[in-house]
mmCIF file as gemmi writes it, N, C-alpha and C atoms, coordinates in Angstrom:
data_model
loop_
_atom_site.group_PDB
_atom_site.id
_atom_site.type_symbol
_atom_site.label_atom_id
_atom_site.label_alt_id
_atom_site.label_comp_id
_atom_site.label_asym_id
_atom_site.label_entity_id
_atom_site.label_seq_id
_atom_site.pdbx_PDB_ins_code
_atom_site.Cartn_x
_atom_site.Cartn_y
_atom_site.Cartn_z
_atom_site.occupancy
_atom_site.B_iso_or_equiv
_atom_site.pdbx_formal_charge
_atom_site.auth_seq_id
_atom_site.auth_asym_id
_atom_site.pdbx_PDB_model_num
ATOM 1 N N . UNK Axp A 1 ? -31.789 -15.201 21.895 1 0 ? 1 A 1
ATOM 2 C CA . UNK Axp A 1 ? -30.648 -14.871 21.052 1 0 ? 1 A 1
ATOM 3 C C . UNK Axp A 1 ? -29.571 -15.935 21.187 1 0 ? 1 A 1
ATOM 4 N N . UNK Axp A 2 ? -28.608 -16.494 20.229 1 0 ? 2 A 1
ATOM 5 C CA . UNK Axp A 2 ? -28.349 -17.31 20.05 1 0 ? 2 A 1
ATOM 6 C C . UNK Axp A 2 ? -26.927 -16.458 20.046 1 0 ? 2 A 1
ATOM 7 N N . UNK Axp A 3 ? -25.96 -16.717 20.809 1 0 ? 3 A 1
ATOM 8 C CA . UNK Axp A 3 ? -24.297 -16.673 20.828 1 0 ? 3 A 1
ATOM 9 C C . UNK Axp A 3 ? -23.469 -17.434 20.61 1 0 ? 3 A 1
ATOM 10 N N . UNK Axp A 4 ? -22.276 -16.994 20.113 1 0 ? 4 A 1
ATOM 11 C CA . UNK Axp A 4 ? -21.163 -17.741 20.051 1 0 ? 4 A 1
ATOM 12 C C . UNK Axp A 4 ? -19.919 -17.118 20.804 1 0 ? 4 A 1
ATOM 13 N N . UNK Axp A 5 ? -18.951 -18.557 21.031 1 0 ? 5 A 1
ATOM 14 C CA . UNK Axp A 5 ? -17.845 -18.252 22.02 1 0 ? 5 A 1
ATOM 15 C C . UNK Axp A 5 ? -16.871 -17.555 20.996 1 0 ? 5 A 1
ATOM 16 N N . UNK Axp A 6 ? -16.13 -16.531 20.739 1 0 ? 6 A 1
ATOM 17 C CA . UNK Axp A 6 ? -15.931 -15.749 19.813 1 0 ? 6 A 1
ATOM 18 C C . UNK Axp A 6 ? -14.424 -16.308 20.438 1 0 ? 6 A 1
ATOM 19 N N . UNK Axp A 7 ? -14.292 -16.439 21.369 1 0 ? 7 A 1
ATOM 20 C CA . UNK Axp A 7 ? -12.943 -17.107 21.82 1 0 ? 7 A 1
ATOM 21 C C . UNK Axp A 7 ? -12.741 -18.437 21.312 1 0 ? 7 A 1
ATOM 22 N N . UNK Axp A 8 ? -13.462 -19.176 21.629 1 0 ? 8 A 1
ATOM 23 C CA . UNK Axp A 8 ? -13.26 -20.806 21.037 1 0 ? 8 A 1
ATOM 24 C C . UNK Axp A 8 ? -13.311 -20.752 19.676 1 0 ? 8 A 1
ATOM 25 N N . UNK Axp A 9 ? -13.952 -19.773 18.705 1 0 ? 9 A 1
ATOM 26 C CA . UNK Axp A 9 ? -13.686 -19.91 17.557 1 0 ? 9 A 1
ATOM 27 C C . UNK Axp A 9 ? -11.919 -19.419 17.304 1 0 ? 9 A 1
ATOM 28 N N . UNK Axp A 10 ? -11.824 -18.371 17.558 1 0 ? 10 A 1
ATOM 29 C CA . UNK Axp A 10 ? -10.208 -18.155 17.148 1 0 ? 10 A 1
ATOM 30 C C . UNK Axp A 10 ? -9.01 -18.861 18.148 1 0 ? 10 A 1
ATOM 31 N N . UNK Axp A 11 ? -9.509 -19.723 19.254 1 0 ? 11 A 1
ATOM 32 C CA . UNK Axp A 11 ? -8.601 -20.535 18.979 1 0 ? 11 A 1
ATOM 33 C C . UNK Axp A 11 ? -8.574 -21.82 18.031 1 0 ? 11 A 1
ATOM 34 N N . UNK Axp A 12 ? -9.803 -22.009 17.793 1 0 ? 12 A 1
ATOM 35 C CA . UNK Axp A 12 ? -10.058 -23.371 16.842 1 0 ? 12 A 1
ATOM 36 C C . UNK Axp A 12 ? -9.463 -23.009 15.341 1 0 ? 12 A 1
ATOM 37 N N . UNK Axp A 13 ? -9.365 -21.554 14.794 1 0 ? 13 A 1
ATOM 38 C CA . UNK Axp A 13 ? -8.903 -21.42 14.019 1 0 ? 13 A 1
ATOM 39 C C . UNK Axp A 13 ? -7.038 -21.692 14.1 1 0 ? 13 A 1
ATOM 40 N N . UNK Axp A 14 ? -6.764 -20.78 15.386 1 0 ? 14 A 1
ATOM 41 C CA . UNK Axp A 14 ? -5.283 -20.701 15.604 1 0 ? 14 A 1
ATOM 42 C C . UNK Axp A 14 ? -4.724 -22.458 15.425 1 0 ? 14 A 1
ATOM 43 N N . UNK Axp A 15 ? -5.46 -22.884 16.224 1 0 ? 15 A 1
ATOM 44 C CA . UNK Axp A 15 ? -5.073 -24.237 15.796 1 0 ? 15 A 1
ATOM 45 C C . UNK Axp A 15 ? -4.959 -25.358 14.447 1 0 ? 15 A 1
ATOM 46 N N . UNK Axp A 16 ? -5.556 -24.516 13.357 1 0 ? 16 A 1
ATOM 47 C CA . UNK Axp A 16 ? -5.812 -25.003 12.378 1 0 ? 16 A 1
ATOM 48 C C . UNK Axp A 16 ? -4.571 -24.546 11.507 1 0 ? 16 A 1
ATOM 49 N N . UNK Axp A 17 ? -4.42 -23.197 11.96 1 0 ? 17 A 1
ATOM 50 C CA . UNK Axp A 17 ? -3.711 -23.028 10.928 1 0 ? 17 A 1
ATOM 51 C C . UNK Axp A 17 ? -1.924 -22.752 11.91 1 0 ? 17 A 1
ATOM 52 N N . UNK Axp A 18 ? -1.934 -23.504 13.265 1 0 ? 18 A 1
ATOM 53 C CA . UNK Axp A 18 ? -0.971 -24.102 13.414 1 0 ? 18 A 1
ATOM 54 C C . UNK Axp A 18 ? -0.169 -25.162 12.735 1 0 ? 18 A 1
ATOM 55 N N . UNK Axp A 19 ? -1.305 -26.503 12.821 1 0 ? 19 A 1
ATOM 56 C CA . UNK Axp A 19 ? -1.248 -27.256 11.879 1 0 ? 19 A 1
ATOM 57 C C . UNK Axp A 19 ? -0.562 -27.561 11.032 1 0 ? 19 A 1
ATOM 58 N N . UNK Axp A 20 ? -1.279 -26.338 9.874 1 0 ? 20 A 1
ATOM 59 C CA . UNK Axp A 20 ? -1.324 -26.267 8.182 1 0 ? 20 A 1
ATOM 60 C C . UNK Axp A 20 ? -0.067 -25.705 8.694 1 0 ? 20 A 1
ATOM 61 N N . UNK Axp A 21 ? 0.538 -24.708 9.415 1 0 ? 21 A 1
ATOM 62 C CA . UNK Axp A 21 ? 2.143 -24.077 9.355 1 0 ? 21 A 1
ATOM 63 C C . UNK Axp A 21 ? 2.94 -25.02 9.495 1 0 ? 21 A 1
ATOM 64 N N . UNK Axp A 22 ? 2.731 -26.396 10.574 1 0 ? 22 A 1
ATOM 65 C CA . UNK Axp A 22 ? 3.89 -27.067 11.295 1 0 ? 22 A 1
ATOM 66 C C . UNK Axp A 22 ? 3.928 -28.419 9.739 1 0 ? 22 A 1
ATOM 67 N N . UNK Axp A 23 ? 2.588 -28.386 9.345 1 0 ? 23 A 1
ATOM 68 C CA . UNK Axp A 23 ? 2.837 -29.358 8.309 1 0 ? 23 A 1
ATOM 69 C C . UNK Axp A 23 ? 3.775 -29.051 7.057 1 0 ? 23 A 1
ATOM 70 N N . UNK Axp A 24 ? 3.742 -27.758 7.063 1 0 ? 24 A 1
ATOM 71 C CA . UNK Axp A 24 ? 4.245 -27.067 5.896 1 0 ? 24 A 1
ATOM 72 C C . UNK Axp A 24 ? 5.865 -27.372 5.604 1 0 ? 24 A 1
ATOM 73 N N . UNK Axp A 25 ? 6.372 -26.711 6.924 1 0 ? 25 A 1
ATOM 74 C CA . UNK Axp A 25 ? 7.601 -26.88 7.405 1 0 ? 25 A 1
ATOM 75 C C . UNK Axp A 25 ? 8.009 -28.202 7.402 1 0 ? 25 A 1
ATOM 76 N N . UNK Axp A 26 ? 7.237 -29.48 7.902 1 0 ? 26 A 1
ATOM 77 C CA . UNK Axp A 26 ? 7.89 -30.182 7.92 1 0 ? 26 A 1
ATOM 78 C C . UNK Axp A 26 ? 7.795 -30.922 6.284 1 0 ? 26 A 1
ATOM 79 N N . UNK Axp A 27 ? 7.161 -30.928 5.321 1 0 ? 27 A 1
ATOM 80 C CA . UNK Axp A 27 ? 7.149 -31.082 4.068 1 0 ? 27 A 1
ATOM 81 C C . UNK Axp A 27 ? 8.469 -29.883 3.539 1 0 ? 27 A 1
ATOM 82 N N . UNK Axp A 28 ? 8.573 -29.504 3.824 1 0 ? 28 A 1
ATOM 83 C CA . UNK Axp A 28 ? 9.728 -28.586 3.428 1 0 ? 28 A 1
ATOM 84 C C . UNK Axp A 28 ? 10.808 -29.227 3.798 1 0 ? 28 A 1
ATOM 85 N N . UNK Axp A 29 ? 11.056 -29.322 5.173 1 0 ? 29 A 1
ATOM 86 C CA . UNK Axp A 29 ? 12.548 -29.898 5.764 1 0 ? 29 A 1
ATOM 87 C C . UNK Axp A 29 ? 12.524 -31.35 5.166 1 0 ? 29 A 1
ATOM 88 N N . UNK Axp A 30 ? 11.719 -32.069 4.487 1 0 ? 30 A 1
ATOM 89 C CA . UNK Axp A 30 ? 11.766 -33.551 4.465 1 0 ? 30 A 1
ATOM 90 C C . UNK Axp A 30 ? 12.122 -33.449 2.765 1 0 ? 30 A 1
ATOM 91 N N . UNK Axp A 31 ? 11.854 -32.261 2.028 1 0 ? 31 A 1
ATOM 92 C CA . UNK Axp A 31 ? 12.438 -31.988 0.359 1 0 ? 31 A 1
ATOM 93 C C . UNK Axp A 31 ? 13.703 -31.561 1.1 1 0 ? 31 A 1
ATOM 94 N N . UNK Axp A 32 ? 14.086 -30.219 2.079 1 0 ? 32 A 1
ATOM 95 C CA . UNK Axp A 32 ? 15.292 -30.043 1.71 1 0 ? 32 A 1
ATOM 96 C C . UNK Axp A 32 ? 16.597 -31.483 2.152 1 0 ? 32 A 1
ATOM 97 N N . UNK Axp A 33 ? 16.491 -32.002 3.18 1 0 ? 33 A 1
ATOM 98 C CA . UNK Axp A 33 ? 17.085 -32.862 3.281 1 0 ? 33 A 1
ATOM 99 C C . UNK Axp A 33 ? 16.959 -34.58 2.71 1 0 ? 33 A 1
ATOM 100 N N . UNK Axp A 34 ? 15.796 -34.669 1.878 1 0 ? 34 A 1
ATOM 101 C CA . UNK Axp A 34 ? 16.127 -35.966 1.35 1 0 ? 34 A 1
ATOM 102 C C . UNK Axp A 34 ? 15.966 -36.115 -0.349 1 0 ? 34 A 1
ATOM 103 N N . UNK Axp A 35 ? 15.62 -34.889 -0.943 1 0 ? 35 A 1
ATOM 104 C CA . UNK Axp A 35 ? 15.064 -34.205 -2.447 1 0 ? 35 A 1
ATOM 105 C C . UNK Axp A 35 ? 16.433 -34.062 -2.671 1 0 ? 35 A 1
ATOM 106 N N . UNK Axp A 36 ? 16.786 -34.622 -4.198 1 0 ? 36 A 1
ATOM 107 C CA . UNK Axp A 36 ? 18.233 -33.784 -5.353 1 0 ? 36 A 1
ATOM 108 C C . UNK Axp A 36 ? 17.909 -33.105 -5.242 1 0 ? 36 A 1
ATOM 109 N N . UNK Axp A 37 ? 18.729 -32.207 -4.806 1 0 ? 37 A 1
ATOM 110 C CA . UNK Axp A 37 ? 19.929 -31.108 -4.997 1 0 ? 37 A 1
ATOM 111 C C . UNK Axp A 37 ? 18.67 -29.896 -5.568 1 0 ? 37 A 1
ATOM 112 N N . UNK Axp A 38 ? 18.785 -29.97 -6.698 1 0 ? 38 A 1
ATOM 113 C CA . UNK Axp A 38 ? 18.346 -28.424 -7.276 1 0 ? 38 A 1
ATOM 114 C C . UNK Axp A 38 ? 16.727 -28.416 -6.271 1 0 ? 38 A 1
ATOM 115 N N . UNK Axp A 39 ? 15.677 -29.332 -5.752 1 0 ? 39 A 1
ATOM 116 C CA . UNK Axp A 39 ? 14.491 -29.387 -4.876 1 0 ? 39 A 1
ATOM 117 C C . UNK Axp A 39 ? 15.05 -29.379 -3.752 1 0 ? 39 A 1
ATOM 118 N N . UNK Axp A 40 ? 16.117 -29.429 -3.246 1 0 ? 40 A 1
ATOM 119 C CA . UNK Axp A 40 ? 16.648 -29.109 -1.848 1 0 ? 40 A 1
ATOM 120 C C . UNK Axp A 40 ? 16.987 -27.882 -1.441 1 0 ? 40 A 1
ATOM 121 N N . UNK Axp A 41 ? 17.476 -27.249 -2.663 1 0 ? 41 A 1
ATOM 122 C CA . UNK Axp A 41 ? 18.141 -25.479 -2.749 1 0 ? 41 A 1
ATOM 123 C C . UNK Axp A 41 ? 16.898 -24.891 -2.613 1 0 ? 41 A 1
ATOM 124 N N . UNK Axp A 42 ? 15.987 -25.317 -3.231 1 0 ? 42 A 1
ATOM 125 C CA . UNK Axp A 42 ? 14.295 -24.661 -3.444 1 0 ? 42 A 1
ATOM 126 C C . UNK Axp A 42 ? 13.714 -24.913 -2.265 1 0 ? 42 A 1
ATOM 127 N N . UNK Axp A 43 ? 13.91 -25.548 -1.298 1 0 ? 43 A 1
ATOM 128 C CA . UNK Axp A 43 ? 12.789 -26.305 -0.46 1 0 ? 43 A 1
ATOM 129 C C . UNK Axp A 43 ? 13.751 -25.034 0.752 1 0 ? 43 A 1
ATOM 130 N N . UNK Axp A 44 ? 15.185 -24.993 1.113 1 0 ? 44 A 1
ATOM 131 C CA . UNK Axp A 44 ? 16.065 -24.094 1.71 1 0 ? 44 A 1
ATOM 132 C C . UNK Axp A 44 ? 15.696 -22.728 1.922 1 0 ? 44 A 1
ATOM 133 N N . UNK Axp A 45 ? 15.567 -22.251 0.116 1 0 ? 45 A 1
ATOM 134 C CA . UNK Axp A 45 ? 15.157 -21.075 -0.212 1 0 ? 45 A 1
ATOM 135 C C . UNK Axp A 45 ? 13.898 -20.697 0.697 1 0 ? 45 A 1
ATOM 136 N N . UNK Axp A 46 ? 12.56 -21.333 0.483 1 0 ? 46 A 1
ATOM 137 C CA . UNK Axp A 46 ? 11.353 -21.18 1.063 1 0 ? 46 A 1
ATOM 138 C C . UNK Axp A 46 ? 11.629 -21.175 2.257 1 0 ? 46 A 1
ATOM 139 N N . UNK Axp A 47 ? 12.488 -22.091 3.436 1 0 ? 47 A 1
ATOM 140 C CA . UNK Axp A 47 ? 12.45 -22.266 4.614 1 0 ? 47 A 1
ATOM 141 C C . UNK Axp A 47 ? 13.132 -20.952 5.161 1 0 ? 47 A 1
ATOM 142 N N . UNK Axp A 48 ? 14.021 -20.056 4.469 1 0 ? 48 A 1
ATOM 143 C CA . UNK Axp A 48 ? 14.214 -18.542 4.613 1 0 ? 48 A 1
ATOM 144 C C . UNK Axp A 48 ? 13.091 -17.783 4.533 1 0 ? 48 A 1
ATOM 145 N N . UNK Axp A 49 ? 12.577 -17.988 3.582 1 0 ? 49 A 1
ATOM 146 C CA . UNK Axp A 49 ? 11.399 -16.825 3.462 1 0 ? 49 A 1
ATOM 147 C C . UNK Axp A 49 ? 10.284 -16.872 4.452 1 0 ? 49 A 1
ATOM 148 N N . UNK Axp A 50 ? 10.526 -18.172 5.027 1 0 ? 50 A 1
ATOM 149 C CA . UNK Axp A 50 ? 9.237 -18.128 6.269 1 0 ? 50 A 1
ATOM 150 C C . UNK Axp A 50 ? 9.704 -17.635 7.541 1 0 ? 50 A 1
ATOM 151 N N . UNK Axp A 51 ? 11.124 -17.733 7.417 1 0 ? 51 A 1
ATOM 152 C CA . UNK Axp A 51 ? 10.828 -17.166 8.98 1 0 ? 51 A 1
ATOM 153 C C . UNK Axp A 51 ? 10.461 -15.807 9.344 1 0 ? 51 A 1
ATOM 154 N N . UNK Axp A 52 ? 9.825 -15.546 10.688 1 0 ? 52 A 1
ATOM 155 C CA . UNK Axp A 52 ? 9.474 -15.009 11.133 1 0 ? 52 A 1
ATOM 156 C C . UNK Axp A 52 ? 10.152 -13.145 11.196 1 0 ? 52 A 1
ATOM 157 N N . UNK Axp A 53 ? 11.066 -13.43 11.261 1 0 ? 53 A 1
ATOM 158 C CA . UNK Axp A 53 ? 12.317 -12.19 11.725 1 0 ? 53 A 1
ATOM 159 C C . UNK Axp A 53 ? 12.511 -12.133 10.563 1 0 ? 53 A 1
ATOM 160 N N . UNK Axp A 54 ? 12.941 -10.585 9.904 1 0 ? 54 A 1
ATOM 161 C CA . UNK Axp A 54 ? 13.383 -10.317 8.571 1 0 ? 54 A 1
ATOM 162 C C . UNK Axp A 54 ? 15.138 -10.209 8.426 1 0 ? 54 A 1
ATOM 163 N N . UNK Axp A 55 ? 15.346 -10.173 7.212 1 0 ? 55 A 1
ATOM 164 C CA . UNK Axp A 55 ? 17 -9.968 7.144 1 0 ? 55 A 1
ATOM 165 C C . UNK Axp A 55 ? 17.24 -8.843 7.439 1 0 ? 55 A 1
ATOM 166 N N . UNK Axp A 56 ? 18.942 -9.401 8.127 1 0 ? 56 A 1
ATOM 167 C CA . UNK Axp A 56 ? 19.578 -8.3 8.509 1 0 ? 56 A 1
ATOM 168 C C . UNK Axp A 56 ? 19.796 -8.004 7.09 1 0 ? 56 A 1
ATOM 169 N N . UNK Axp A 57 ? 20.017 -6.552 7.271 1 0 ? 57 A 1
ATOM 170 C CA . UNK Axp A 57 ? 20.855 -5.745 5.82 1 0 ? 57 A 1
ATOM 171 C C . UNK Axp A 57 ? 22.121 -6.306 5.739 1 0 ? 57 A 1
ATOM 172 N N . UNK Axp A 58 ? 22.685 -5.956 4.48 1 0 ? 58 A 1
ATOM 173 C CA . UNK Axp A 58 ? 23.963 -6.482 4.207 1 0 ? 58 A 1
ATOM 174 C C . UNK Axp A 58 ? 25.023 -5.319 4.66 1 0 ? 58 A 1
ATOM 175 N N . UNK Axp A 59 ? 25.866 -5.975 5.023 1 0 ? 59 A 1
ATOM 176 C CA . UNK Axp A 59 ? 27.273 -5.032 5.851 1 0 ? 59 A 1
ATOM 177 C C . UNK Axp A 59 ? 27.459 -4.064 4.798 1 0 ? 59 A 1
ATOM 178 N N . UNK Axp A 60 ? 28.143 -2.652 5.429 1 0 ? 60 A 1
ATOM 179 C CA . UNK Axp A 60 ? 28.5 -1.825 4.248 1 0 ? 60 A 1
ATOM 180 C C . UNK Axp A 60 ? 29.596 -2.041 3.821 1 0 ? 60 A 1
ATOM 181 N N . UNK Axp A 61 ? 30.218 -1.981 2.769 1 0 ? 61 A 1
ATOM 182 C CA . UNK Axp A 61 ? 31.718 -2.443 2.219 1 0 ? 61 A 1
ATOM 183 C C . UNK Axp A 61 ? 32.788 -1.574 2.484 1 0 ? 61 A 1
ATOM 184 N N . UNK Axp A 62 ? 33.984 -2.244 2.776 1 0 ? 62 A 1
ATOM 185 C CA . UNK Axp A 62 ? 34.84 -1.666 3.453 1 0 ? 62 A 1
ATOM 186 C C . UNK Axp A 62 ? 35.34 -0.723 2.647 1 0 ? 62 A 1
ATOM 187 N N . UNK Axp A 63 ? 36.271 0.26 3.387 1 0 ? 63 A 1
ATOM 188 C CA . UNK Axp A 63 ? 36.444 1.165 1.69 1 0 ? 63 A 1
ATOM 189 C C . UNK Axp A 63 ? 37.899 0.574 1.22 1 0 ? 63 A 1
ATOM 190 N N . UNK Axp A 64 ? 38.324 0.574 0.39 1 0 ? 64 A 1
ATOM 191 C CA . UNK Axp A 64 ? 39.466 0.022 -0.145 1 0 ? 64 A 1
ATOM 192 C C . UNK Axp A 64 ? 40.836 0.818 0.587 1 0 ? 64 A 1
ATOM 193 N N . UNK Axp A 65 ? 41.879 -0.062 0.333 1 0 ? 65 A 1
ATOM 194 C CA . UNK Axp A 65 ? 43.08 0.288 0.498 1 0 ? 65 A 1
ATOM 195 C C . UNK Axp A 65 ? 43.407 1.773 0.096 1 0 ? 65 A 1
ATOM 196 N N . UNK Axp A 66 ? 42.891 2.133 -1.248 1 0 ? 66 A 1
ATOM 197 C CA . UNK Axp A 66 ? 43.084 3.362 -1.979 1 0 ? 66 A 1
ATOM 198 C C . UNK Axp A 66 ? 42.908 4.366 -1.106 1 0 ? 66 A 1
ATOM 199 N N . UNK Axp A 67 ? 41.511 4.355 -0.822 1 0 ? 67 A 1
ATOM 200 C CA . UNK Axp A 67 ? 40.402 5.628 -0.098 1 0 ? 67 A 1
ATOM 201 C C . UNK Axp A 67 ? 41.202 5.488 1.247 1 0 ? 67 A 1
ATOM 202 N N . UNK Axp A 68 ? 41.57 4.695 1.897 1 0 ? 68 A 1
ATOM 203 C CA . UNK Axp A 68 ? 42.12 4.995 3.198 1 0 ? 68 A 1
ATOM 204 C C . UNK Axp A 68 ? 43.543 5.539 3.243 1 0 ? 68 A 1
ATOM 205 N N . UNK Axp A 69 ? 44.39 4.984 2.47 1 0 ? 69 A 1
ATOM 206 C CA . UNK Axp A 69 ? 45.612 5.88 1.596 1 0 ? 69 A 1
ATOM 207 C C . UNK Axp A 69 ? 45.293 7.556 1.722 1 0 ? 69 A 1
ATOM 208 N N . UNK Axp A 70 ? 44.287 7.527 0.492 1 0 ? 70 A 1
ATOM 209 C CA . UNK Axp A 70 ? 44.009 9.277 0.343 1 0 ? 70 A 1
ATOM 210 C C . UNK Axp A 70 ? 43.281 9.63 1.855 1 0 ? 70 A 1
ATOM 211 N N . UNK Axp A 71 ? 43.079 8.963 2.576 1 0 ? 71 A 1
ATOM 212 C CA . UNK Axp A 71 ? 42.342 9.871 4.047 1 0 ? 71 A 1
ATOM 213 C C . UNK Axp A 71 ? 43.236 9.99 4.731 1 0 ? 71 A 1
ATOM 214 N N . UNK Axp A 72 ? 44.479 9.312 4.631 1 0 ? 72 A 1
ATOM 215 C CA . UNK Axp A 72 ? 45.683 9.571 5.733 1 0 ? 72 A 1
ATOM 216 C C . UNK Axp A 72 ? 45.853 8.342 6.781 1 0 ? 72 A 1
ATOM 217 N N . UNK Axp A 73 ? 45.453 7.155 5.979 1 0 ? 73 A 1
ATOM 218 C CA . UNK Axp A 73 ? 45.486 6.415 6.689 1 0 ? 73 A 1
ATOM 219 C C . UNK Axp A 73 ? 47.132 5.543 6.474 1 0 ? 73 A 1
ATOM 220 N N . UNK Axp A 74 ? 47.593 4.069 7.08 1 0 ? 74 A 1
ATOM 221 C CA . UNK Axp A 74 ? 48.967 3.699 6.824 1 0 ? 74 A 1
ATOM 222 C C . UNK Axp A 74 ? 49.027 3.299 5.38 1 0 ? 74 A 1
């Protein structure tokens, strides 16, 4: 019977598609900082969407002057 290292394959993969990630990024950072303007905003945009960690939510809005007035506020 004939085996394979089921380990050496997924790191040979991990490494591949290390690679293809670190190449990605750096084709990205090399549009956003040396690409006009409107391919730099685009190249920015993408370099958000990859990272890893998702967005924080957006803050809740303060309540206005009014609403704190009517709650008894100064």
């Amino acid at each position: 019977m004939k085996t394979t290292d089921q380990y050496a394959v997924d790191t040979d993969m991990d490494g591949v598609l290390f690679t293809a990630r670190l190449a990605t990024v750096g084709v990205l950072l090399l549009a956003a900082l040396c690409a006009p303007r409107e391919t730099s905003e685009r190249a920015f945009r993408l370099l958000d969407l990859m990272k890893d960690n998702p967005e924080p939510p957006p803050p809740a809005p303060a309540p206005s002057a009014r609403r704190r007035a009517q709650q008894g506020g100064r």
